[in-house]
C-alpha positions as CSV (number, residue, x, y, z in Angstrom):
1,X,0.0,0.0,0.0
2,X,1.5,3.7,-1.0
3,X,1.9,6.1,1.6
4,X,-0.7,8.9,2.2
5,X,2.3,11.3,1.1
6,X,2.6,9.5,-2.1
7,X,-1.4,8.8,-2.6
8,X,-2.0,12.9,-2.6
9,X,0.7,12.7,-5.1
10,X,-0.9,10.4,-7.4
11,X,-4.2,12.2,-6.7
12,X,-2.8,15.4,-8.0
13,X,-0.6,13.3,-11.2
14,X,-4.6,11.9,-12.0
15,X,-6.1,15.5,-11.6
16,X,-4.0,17.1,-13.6
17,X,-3.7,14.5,-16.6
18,X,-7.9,15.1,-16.3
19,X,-7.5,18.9,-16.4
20,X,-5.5,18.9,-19.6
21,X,-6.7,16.0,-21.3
22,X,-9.0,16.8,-24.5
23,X,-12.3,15.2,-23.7
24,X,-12.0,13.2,-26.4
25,X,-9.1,11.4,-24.9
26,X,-10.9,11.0,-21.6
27,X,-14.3,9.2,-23.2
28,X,-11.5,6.9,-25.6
29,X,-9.7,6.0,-21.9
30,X,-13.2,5.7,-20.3
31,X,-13.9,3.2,-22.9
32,X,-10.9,1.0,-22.9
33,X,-11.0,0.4,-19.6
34,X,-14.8,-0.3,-19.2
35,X,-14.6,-2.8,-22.2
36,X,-11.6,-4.4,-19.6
37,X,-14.0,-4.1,-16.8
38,X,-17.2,-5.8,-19.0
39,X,-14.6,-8.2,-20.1
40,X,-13.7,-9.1,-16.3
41,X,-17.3,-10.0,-15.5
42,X,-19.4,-13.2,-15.6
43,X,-21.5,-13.6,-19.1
44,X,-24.8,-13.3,-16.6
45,X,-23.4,-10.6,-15.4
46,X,-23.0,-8.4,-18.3
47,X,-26.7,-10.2,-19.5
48,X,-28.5,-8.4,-16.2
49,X,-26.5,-5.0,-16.3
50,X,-27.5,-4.9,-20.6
51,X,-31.0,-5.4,-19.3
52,X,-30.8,-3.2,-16.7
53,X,-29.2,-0.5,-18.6
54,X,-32.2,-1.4,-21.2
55,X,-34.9,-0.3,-18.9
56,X,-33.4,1.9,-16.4
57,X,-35.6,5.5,-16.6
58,X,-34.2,7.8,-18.6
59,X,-34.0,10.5,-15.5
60,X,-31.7,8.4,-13.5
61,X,-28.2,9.5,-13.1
62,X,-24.9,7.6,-14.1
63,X,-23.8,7.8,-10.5
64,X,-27.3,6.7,-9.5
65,X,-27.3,3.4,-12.0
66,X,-23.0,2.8,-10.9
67,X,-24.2,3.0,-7.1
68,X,-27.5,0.7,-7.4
69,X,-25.6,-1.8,-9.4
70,X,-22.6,-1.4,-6.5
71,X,-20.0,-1.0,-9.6
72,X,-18.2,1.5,-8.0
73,X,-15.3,-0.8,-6.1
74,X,-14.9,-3.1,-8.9
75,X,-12.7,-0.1,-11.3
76,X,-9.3,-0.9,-11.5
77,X,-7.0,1.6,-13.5
């Protein structure tokens, strides 16, 4: 485990690559590693979020759907 000293550091490393990435560059990184992620997952798996993702209301926010379907621990960068 990294040291709190050298966690702010990478915190600050990852904020900054964010601040003057293109957005375009962001959403292609965003992908690649999601693809990972789905590819990580049991076939059921990916079957139930699909359908989920198929019939979720339209008003309901990303960070909504990523905390109902308890996502957000399973990123790895």
């Amino acid at each position: 485990m990294k040291s709190e000293k050298i966690q702010e550091k990478i915190e600050f490393l990852v904020h900054k690559w964010i601040d003057d990435a293109q957005l375009e560059t962001i959403i292609e990184y965003a992908a690649e590693k999601l693809t990972e992620f789905y590819q990580k997952l049991e076939d059921e798996v990916v079957e139930e979020m699909y359908e989920d993702a198929h019939s979720e209301p339209k008003d309901e926010s990303r960070i909504g759907y990523i905390t109902r379907m308890g996502l957000s621990d399973g990123f790895d960068t």
